[in-house]
Structures are given as structure tokens and as C-alpha cells.
KETORPA-160585 format. One line per 5 residues: number of its first residue (from 0); their letters; for each residue x negated, y, z negated of N, C-alpha, C. Coordinates in steps of 0.05 Angstrom, whole numbers. Each point is the difference from the previous one (the first is absolute). Layout:
<sites>
NUM = a = X,Y,Z,X,Y,Z,X,Y,Z | ...
</sites>
This chain:
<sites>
0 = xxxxx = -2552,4189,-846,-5,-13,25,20,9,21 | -8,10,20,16,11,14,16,-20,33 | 15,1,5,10,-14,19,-16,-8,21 | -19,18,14,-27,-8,14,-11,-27,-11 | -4,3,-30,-23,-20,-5,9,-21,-7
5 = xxxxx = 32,-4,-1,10,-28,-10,7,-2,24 | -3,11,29,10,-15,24,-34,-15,8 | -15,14,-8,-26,-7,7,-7,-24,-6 | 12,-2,-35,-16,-29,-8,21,-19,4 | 24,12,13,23,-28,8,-13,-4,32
10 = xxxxx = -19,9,7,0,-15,28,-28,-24,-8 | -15,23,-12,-23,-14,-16,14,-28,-9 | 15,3,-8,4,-25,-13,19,-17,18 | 9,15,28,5,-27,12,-16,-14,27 | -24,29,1,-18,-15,9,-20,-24,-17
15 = xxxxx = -1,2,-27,-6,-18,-11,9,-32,6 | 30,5,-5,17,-21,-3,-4,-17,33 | 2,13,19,0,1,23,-34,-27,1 | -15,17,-2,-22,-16,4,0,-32,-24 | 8,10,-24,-3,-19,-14,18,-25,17
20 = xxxxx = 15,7,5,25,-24,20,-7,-17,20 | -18,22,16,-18,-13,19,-20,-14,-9 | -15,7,-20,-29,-21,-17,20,-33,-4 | 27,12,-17,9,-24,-2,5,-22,19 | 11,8,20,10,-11,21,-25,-10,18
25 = xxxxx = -22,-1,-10,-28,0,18,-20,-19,-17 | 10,-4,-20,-15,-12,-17,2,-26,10 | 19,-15,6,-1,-26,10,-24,-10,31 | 3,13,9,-14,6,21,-34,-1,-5 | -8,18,-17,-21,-7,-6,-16,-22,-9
30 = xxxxx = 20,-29,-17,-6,-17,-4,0,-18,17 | 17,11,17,3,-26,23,-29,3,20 | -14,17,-4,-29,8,15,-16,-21,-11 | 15,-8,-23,-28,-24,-18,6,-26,18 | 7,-7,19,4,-25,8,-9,12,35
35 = xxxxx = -11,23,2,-9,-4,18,-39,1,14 | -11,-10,14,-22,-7,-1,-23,32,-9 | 7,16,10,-13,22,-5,18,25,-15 | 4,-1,-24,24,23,-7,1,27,8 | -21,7,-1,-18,34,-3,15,10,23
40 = xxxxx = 10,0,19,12,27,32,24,-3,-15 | 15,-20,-16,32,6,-3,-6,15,-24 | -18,-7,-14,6,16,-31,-17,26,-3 | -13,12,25,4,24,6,19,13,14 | 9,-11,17,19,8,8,26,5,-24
45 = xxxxx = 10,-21,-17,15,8,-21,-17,24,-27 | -15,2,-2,-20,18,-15,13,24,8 | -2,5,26,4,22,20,33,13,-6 | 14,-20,9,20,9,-11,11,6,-18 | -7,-11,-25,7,16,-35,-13,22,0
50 = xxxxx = -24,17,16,-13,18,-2,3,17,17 | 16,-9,23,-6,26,17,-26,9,12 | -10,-26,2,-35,6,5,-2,4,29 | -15,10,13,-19,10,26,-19,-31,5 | -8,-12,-16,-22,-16,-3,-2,-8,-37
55 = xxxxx = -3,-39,3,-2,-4,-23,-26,-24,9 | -23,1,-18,-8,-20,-3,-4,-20,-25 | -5,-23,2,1,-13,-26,-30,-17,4 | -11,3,-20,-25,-14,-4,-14,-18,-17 | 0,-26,2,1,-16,-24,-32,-8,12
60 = xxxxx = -16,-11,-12,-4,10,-34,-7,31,1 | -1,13,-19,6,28,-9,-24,6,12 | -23,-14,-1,-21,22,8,-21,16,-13 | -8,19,10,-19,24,-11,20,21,1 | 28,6,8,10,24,8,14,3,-19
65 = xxxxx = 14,28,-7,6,8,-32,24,3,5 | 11,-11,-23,37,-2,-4,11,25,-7 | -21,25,8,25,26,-4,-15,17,32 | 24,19,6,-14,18,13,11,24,-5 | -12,18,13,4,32,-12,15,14,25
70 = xxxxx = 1,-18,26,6,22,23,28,-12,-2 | 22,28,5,30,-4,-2,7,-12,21 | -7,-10,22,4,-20,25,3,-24,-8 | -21,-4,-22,-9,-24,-4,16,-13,-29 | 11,-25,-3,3,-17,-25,-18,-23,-9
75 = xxxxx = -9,-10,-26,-15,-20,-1,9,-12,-19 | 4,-31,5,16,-17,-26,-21,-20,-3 | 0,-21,-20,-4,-27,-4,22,-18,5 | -22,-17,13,25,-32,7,-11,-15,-25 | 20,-9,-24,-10,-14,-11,18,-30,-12
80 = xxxxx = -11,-22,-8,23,-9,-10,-14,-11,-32 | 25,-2,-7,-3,6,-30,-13,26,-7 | -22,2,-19,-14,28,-4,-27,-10,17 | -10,-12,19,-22,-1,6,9,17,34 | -22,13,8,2,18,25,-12,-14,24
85 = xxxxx = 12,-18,23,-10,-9,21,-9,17,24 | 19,24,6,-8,11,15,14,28,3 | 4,13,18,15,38,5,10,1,22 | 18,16,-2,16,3,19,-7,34,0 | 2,15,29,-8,21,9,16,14,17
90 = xxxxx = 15,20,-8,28,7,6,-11,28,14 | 14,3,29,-14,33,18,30,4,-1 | 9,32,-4,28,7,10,-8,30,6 | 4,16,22,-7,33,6,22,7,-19 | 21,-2,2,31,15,-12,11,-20,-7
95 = xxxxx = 27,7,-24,-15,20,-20,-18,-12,-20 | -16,14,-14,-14,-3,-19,10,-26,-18 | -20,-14,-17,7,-22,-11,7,14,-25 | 21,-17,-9,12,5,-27,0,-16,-19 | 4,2,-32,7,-26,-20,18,-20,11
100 = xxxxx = 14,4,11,14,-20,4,-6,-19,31 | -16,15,16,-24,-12,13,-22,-20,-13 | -7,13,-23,-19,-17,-17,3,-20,-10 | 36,-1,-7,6,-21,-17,8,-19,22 | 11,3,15,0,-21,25,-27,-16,6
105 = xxxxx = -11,11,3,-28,-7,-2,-14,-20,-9 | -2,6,-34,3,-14,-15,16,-25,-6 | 26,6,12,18,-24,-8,-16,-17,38 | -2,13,16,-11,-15,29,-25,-20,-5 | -15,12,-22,-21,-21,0,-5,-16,-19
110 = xxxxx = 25,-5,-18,10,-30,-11,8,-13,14 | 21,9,19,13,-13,24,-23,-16,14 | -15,19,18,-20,-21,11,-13,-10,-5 | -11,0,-26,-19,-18,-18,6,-22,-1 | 31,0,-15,20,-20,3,4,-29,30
115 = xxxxx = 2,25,17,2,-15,33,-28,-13,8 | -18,22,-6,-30,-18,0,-5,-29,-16 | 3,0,-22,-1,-18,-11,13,-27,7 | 29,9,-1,27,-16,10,-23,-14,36 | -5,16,14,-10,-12,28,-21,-20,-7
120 = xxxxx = -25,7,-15,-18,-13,-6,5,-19,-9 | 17,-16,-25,13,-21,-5,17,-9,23 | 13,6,25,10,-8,20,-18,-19,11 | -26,25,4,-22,-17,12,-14,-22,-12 | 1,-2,-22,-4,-20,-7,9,-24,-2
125 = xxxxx = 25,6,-7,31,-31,5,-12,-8,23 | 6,28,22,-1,-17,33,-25,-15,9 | -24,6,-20,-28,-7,1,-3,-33,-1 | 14,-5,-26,2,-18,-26,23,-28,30 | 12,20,4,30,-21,14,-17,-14,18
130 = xxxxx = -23,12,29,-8,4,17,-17,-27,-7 | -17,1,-27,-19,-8,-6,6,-33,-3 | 34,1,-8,14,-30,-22,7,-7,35 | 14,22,20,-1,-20,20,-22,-13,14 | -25,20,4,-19,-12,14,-5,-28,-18
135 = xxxxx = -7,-5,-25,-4,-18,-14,20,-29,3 | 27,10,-1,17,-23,7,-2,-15,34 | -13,23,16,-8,-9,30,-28,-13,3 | -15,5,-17,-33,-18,-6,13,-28,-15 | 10,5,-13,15,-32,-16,13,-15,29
140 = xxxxx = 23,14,13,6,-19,31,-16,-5,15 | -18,18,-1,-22,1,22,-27,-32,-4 | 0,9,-30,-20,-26,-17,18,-25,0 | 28,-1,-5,11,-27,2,-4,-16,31 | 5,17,18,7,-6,28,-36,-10,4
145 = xxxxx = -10,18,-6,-31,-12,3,3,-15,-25 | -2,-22,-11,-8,-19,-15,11,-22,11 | 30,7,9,13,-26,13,-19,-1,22 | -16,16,24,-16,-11,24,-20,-14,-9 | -16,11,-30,-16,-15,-4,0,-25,-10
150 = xxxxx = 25,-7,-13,2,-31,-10,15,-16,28 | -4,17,22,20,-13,23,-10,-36,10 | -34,-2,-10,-12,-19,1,-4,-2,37 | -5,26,11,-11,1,29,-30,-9,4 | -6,-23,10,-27,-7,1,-22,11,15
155 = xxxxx = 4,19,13,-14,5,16,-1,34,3 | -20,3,-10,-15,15,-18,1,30,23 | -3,-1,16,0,21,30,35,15,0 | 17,-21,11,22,3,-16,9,9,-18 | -4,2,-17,11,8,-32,-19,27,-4
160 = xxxxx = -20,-3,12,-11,32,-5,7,14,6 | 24,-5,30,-1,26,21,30,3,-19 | 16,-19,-8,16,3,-19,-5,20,-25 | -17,-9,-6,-5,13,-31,-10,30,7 | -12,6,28,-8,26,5,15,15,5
165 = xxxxx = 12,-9,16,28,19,5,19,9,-22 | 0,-12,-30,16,5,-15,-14,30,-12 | -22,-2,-12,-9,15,-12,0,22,1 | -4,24,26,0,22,1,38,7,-21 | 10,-13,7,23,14,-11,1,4,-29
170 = xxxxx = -24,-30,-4,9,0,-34,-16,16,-10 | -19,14,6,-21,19,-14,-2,18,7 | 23,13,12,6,41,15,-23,0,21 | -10,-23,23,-22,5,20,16,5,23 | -16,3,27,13,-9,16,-8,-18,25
175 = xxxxx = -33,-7,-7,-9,-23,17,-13,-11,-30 | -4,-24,13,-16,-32,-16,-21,-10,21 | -19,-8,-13,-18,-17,10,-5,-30,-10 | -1,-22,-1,-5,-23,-17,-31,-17,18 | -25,7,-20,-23,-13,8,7,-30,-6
180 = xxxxx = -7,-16,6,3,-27,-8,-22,-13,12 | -20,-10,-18,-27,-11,-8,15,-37,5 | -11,-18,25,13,-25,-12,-23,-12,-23 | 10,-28,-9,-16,-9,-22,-21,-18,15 | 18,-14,27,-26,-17,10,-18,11,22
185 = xxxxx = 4,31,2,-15,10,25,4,27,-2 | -18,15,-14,-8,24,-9,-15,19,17 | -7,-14,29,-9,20,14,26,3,20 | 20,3,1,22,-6,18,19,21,-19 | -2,18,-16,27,13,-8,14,9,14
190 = xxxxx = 36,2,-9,21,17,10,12,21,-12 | 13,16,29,3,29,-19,26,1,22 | 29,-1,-22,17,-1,7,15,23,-11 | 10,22,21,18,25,-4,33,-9,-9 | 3,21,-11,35,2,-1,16,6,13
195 = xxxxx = -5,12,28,14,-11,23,4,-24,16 | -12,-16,-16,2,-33,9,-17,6,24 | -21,7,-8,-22,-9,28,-22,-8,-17 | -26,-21,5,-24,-14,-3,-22,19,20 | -21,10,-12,-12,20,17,-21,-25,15
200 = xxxxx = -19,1,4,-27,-12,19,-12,-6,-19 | -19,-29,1,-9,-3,-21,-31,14,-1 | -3,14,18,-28,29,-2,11,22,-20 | 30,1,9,-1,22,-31,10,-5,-16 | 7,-23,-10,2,-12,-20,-32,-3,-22
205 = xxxxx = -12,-11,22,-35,6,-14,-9,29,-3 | 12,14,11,-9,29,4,14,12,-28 | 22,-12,-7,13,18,-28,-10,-9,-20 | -4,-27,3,-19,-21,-23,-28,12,-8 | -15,14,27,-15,1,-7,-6,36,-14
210 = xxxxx = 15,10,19,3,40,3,18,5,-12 | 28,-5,1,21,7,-2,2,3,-36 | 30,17,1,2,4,-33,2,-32,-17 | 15,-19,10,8,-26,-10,-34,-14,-9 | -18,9,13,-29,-11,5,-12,17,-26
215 = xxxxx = 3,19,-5,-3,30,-22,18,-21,-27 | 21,-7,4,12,-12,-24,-6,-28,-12 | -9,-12,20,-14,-31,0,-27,4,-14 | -18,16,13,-30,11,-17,10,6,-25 | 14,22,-6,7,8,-32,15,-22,-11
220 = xxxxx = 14,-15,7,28,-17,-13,10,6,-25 | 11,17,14,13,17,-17,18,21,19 | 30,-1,-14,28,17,18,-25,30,2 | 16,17,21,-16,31,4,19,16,8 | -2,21,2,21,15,13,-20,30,9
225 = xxxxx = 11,10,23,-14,24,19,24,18,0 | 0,12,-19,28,27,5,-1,20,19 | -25,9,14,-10,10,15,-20,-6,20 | 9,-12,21,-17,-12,16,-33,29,12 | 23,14,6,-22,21,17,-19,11,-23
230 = xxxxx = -3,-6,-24,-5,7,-16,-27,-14,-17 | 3,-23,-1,-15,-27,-11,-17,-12,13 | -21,2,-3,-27,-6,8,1,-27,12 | 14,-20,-27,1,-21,-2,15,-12,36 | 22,16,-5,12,-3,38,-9,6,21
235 = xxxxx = -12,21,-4,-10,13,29,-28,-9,10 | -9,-24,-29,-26,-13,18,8,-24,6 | 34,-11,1,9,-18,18,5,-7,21 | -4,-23,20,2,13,27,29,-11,3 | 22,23,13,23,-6,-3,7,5,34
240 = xxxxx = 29,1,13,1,4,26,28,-7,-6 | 11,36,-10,18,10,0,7,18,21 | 26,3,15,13,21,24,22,12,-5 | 16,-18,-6,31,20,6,3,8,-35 | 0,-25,-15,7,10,-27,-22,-7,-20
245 = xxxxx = -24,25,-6,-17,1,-16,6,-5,-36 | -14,-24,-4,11,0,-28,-17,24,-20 | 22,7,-19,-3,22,-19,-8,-11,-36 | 19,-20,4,-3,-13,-21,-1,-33,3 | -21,-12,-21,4,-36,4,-15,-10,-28
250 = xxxxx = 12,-21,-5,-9,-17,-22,-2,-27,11 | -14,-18,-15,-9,-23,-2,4,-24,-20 | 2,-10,-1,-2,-26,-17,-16,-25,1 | -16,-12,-1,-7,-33,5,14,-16,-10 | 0,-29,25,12,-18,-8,-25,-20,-18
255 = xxxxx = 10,-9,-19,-14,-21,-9,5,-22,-7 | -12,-26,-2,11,-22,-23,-27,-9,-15 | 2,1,-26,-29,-8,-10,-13,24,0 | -25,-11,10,-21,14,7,3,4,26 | 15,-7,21,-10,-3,29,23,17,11
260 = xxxxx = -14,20,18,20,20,14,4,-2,20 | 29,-8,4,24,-8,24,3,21,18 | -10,25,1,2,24,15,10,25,-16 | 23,26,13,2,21,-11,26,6,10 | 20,9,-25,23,17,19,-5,41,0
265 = xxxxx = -5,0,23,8,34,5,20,12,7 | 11,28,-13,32,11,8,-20,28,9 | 10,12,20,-7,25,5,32,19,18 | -18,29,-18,30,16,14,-23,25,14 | 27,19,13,-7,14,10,5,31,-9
270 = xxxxx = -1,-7,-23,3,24,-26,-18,-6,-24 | -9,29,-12,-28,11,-16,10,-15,-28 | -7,-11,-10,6,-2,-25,29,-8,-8 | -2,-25,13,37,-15,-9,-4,-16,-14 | -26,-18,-14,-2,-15,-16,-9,4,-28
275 = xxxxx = 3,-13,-22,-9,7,-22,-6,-32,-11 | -10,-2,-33,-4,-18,-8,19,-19,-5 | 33,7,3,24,-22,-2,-1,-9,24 | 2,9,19,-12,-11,32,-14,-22,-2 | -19,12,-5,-27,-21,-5,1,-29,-19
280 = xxxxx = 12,2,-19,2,-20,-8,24,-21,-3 | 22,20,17,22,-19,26,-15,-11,13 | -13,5,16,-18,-11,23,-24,-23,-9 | -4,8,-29,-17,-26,-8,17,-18,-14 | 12,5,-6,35,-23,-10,5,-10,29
285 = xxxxx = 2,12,20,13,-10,26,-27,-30,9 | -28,17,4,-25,-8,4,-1,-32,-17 | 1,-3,-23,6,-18,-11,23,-25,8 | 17,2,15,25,-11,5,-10,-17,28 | -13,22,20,-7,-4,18,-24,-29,-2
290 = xxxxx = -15,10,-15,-30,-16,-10,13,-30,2 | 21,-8,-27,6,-18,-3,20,-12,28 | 14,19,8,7,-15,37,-10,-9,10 | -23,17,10,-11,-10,24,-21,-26,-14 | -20,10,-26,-1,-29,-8,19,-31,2
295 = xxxxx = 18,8,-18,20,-31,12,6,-6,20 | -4,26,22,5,-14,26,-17,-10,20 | -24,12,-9,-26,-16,5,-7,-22,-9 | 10,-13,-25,-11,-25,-8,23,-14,20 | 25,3,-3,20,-10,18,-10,-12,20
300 = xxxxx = -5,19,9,-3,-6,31,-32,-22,-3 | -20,4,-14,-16,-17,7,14,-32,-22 | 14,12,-12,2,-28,-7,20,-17,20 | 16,14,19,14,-18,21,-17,-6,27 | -31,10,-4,-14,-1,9,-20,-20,0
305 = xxxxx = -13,-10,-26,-4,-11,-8,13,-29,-3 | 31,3,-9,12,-24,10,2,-19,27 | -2,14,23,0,-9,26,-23,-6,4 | -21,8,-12,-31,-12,-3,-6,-19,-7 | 10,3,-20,4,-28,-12,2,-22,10
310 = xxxxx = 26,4,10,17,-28,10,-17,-5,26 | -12,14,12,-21,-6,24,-20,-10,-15 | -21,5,-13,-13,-14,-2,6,-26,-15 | 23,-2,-13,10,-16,-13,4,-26,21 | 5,9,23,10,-17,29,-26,-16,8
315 = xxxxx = -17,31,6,-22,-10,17,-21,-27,-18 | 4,19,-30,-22,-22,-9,15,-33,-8 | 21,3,-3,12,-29,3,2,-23,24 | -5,21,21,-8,-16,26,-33,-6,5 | -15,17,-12,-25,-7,2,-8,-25,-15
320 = xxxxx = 15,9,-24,-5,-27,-21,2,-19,13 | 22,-4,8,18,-26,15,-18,-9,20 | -8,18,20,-35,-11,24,-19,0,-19 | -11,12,-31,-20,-13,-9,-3,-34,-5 | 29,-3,-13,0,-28,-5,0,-24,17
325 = xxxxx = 12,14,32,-7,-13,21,-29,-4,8 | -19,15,-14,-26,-6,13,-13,29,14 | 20,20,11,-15,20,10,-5,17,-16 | -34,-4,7,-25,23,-10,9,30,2 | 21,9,21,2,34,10,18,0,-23
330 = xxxxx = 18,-13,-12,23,2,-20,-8,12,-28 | -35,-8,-6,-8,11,-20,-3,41,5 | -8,1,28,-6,26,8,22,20,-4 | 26,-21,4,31,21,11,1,7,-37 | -3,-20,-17,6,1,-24,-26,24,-23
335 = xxxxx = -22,-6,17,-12,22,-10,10,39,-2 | 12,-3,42,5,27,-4,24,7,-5 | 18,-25,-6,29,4,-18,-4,12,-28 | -31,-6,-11,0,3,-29,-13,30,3 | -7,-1,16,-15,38,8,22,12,-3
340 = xxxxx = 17,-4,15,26,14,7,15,4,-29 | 5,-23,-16,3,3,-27,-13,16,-16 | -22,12,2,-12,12,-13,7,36,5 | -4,-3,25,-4,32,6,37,13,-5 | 19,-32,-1,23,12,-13,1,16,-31
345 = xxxxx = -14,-26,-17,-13,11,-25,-3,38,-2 | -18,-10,14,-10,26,-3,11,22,10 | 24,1,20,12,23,-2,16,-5,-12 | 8,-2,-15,27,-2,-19,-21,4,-28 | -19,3,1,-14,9,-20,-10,-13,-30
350 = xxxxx = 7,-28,6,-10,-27,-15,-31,-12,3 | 6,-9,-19,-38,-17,-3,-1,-22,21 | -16,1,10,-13,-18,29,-2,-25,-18 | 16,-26,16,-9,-27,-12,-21,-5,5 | -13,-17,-10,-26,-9,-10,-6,-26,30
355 = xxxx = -20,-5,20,1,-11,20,3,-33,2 | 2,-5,14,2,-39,-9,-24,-15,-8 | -21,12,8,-24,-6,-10,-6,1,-36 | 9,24,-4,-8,6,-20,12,-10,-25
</sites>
């Protein structure tokens, strides 16, 4: 071996050493790409540099394209981790030609990023998983805070809706609410109260009752959901009178107690497909909460209603009595339509009609 060739393979070998130093010194780097949202521009970019590349691409999943090539420009590896192959990495360099020890870099590059792929994908998932335990711990504050309004014992049913409406969009990812509200003693009179705390007209209140999606959920009774408004037959033969912010997406719920339906809550956004079936049956957990509100606050109110009725006729007919026994004939009349009056209380409060004095 002549002095030429042992100076040759001593440079050889400290260009080896040389690059190996730098792989080392670079290796950290590469993992720290796993914590970031898109890895792929840094870990070409580091690809690039162990190679001396012109151009590197990396391609996960592998593809139809073949893990060798024949043109000396060109290198072709597998990204794999463990022994299974996810995807290739695609190495361009004009000068100089690729070498074994090009190759083996290579090779050792696409454990590396198999590695960092993987490593990211489990990132995404923690951060998925975290995202998911907070939103969930914020539906639990969100559901406590709404349970306390509903046991608030607000009697008056108009009130507590515009309350209960306004809560909702937050708790079910919307960003408007509707609340139909059917009363119990006067069913041609519904209300349709928004979550901007406004009460619309009671024409389109009948108009959603009757057209509207809440009117679509009342016929079915049964929760619905429209992931695509411009899309769904079901919507677009609604008559709606939308301007600034066209809804994209909306679901439904009915309110019920029993058999008898108290109205409908609607959430609508202004995005394609934001709801899914956990949505949905938030919103019929919520729907339920509501039912029983505005119920108790409807009997409330007629039963403090009912009490002041009471005590009036309770008045009037004790004074009639009192002129029956004096002798006046009109005293029987006042006492007749005291007992009318008794009755048609009956009957909204939804009790059996007493039986008449005659009878």
C-alpha cells in the first residue's frame, strides 16, 4: 500500500467520522420534530443534511412506488418501524454519486423517522385524549351550572326559557339556540325564544311550529340532526329566512313530559358538519332537563294561579251565600256563576269537573 492510498483512506475516514459527528449531534433534533404539529419540512430538511441531498422527499404510506432505484441521482429507502414498512424516503443529489455509506445512512434515516412518525402520532393522540378529558370536564361545569338554573324553582316559564336558551349553545359546540315552547293551557299561542335573549313575534313562532326545523322535530318526535343543510332535502323544503349567517349545520330535540309535547330545543351553526351523535344525545340529556323546567314551572305558576282564584271565588261565593240567606233571589245567580268559575278552574289545571248541584 503505498503512501497515496493510506492518505486516501485517512481522509476517507475522516470524512466518515466527520459526518458520523454531525448525524450524532442532529439526532436530537429530529425527535424534537415529534412534538410538533406537522413534522415532515423539518425532517426533510434534517434528511437533507445527513445526505447532502439537492431534494429529499418522504412519503408515508409507502405507496405504489418502489423502494429501489437504478438512476445514480437518485436514493430510495424504507421508513419503517419495527420490521413493518410505513413509508420511503426519496433522496435527489447531482454530485457526487451516492455511496455505501450514503446507503447506510439511509437506512439508519428511516428508523429514525419511523420512530418520529410514530412518536408524533401518539402525541396526537395524548393531545386528542387531553382535549377530549377537558372538553368533558367543561360539559360536567357546563351541566352542573345548568341543573342548578333548573332546580332554581323560577315560575315563570318565559323566563327560565330565555334562561335555559341562552345556556345551551355553549354546552353542545353550537352557536345559536332556538327554544319552541308549546304552553299546556293554550296551544295555539306558541313561543320561540332565541339565545340572544330575544322572543321573536308570535307569527313566527307559528311559522317554525308549523315550517320550521323544530316543527320537522315535533312531527317525527324524535332528536334529528342536518349535517349539511345545502344538502338535505329534508331542509331545503323548509321555509327558513336566513341573511347574514346561513346555518350549515343544526339538530333538534323535543321537549316532552308523558305523552304531551312541550315544544323543541334547536342549536344551529354556521359550519358543515360540526355535529355528531354525542352532540345529539347531549342535547337530548339537555332536552330532558329543560322538559321537566319548564313543566314545574308551568304547574307553578298555575298553581299560584289557581290559588288567587280560589280565594276570589272563595270571597265572592261567601257573600252570595250570605244575600242567599237574606232572601235575595240574584244571590242564587252570583253563586251559580261562582260554581262555573270553579269549574273551568278544574279544568285547566287538568282535573275532573265536579259533578253540578243538581245532580
Amino acid at each position: 500500500m503505498t503512501a497515496s492510498d493510506v492518505a486516501t483512506q485517512l481522509v476517507a475516514a475522516q470524512r466518515r467520522a466527520a459526518r458520523l459527528r454531525n448525524a450524532l449531534t442532529t439526532v436530537g433534533a429530529f425527535f424534537a420534530t415529534a412534538r410538533q404539529s406537522d413534522p415532515l419540512p423539518m425532517l426533510r430538511d434534517l434528511c437533507g443534511e445527513w445526505l447532502l441531498a439537492d431534494k429529499v422527499e418522504i412519503i408515508v404510506p409507502a405507496g405504489t412506488g418502489s423502494l429501489r432505484s437504478h438512476a445514480p441521482t437518485v436514493l430510495v429507502g424504507p421508513i419503517t418501524i419495527g420490521r413493518r414498512v410505513v413509508g420511503r424516503i426519496e433522496v435527489t443529489r447531482a454530485t457526487p454519486p451516492f455511496d455505501s455509506d450514503d446507503r447506510e445512512l439511509l437506512t439508519a434515516l428511516g428508523q429514525i423517522v419511523g420512530t418520529v412518525l410514530e412518536q408524533s402520532s401518539l402525541q396526537g393522540q395524548l393531545d386528542q385524549y387531553l382535549n377530549q378529558a377537558r372538553a368533558h370536564a367543561d360539559t360536567l361545569d357546563q351541566l352542573l351550572q345548568f341543573g342548578r338554573l333548573v332546580v332554581s324553582a323560577t315560575a315563570d316559564p318565559l323566563h327560565l326559557g330565555l334562561q335555559l336558551a341562552t345556556q345551551v349553545p355553549a354546552m353542545v359546540g353550537g352557536e345559536r339556540a332556538s327554544l319552541l315552547l308549546i304552553p299546556l293551557d293554550n296551544e295555539e299561542s306558541p313561543m320561540l325564544l332565541l339565545s340572544n335573549g330575544h322572543v321573536t313575534t308570535p307569527e313566527r313562532a307559528r311559522e317554525v311550529r308549523e315550517h320550521g326545523f323544530a316543527g320537522l322535530v315535533l312531527r317525527e318526535e324524535q332528536p334529528l340532526i342536518i349535517d349539511e343543510t345545502e344538502a338535505d332535502r329534508r331542509w331545503l323544503s323548509l321555509r327558513t329566512h336566513e341573511i347574514d349567517a346561513p346555518t350549515r349545520c343544526a339538530m333538534a330535540a323535543p321537549l316532552r313530559w308523558g305523552t304531551r309535547l312541550l315544544g323543541a330545543i334547536t342549536v344551529t351553526t354556521t359550519h358543515s358538519r360540526r355535529f355528531d351523535s354525542s352532540h345529539l344525545n347531549l342535547l337530548e340529556l339537555v332536552a330532558c332537563h329543560i322538559s321537566l323546567a319548564i313543566y314545574a314551572a308551568d304547574l307553578e305558576t298555575r298553581r299560584k294561579r289557581s290559588v288567587k282564584l280560589l280565594g276570589e271565588i272563595e270571597t265572592q261565593a261567601r257573600t252570595a251565600f250570605e244575600r242567599a240567606r237574606a232572601g235575595d233571589l240574584q244571590a242564587l245567580t252570583d253563586l251559580e256563576a261562582q260554581f262555573a268559575r270553579l269549574q273551568e278552574m278544574y279544568r285547566l289545571l287538568g282535573l275532573s269537573v265536579l259533578p253540578t248541584v243538581g245532580e
